[in-house]
C-alpha positions as CSV (number, residue, x, y, z in Angstrom):
1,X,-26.0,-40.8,92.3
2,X,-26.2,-41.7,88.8
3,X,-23.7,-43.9,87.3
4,X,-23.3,-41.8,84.2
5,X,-21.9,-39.2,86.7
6,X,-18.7,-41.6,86.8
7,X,-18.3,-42.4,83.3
8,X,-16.0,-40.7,80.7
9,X,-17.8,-38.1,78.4
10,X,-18.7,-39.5,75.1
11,X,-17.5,-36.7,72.0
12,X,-19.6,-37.5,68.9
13,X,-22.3,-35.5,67.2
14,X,-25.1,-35.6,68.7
15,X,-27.3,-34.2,66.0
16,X,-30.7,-32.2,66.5
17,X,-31.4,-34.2,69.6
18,X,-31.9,-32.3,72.7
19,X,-28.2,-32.3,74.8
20,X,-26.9,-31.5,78.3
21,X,-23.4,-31.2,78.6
22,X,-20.3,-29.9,80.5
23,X,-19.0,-28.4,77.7
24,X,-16.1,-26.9,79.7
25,X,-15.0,-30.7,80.2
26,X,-15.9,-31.9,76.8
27,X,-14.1,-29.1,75.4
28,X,-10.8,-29.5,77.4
29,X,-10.5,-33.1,77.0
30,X,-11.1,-33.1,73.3
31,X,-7.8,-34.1,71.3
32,X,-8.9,-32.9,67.8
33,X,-8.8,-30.2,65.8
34,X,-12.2,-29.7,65.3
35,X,-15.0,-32.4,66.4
36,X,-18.7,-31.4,65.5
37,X,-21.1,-32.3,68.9
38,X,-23.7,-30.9,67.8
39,X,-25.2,-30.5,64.4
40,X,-28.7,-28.7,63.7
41,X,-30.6,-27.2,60.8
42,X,-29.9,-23.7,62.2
43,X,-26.8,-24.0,64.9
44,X,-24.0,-26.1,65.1
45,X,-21.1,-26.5,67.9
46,X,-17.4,-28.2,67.0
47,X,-15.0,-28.6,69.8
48,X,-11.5,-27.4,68.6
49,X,-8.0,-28.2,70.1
50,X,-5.5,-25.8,68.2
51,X,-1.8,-27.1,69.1
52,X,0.5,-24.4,70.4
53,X,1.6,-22.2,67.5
54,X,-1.1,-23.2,65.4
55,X,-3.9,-21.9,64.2
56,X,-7.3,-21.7,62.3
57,X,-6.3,-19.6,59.3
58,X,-7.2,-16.7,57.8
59,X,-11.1,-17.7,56.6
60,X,-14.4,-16.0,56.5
61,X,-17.8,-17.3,56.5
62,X,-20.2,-15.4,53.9
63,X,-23.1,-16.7,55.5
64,X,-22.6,-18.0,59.3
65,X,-22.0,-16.2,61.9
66,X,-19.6,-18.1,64.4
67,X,-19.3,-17.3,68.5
68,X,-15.8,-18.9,69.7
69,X,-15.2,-19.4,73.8
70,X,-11.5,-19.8,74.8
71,X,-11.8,-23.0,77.6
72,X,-8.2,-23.1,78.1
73,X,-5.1,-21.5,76.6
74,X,-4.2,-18.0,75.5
75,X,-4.7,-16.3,71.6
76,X,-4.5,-13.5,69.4
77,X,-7.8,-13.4,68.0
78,X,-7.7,-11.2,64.5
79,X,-10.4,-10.1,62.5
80,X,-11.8,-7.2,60.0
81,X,-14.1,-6.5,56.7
82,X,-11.8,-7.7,54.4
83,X,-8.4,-9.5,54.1
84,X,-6.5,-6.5,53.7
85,X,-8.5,-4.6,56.4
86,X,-7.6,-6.4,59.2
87,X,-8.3,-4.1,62.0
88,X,-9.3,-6.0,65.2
89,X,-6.4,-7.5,66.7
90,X,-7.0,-8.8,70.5
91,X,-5.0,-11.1,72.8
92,X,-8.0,-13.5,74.2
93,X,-7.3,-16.1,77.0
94,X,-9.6,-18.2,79.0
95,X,-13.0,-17.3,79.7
96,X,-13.0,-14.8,76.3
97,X,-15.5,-15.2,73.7
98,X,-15.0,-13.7,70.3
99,X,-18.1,-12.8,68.4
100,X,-17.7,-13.0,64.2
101,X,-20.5,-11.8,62.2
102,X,-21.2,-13.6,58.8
103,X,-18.8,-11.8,55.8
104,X,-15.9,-10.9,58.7
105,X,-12.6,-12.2,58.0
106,X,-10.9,-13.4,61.1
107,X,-8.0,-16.1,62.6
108,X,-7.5,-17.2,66.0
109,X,-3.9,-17.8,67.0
110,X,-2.7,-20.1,69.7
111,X,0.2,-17.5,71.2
112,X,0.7,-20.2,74.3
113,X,2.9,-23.1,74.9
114,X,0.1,-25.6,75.8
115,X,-3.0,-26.8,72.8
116,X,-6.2,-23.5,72.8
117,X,-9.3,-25.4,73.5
118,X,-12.2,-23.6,72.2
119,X,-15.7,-24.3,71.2
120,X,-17.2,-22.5,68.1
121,X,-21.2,-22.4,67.6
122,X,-22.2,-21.6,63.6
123,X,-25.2,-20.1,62.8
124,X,-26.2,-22.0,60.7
125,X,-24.2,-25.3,60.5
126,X,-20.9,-24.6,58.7
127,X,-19.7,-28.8,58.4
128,X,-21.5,-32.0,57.4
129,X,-23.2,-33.9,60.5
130,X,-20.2,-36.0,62.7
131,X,-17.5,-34.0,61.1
132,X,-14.7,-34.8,63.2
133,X,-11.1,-33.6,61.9
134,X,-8.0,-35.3,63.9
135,X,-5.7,-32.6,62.2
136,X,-5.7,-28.6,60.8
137,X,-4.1,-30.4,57.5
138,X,-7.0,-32.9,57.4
139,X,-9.8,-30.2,57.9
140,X,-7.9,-28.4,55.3
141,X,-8.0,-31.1,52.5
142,X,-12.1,-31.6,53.4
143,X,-12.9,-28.4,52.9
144,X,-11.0,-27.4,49.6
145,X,-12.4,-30.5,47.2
């Protein structure tokens, strides 16, 4: 057996390199709110640990579509054409993906006592390369200069 079997999983990006992972694990033992693992030209996955009662704000993405898989936790996933037209409003748990088309306004709400871990895949890449974000405040202050 290989000794990397043993070791603890390293989270960093990755980049465009070719990458086998257990993303279940990676994703359940991240501790930040969003950590980019794997950046591309046209894809990019982010591990995201929302604490309970959090969430990822109300956003949309004009030009990327995003897939989210719940790992662990329980959520109120909301989305719809428009801010004011929010019309999709589904409790999501483990094992749940939600699927948001470029242009959809959507949140994800962590409804459960214990930290959502997700992972999110943009099509295309939505953050810089190694974008890692310890906090929802810090991701918030990046992304609005």
């Amino acid at each position: 057996m290989s000794e990397q079997c043993c070791m603890k999983p390293e989270i960093r990006d990755f980049g465009a390199e070719p990458l086998s992972v257990n993303i279940d694990q990676l994703t359940k033992i991240n501790q930040t709110y969003r950590t980019a693992l794997w950046t591309g030209k046209q894809m990019q996955v982010t591990l995201v640990s929302i604490p309970a009662g959090g969430d990822i704000g109300l956003e949309v993405h004009p030009h990327t579509d995003q897939f989210i898989r719940i790992e662990n936790g329980c959520a109120l996933a909301i989305m719809g054409k428009s801010k004011n037209s929010l019309c999709i409003w589904k409790r999501i748990n483990s094992n749940y993906a939600v699927i948001i088309p470029a242009g959809t306004w959507h949140n994800i709400i962590n409804t459960g006592n214990t930290p959502l871990k997700l992972y999110s895949i943009y099509a295309p890449s939505q953050h810089p390369f190694g974008t890692v974000h310890e906090t929802k405040s810090a991701a918030e202050s990046t992304e609005n200069k």
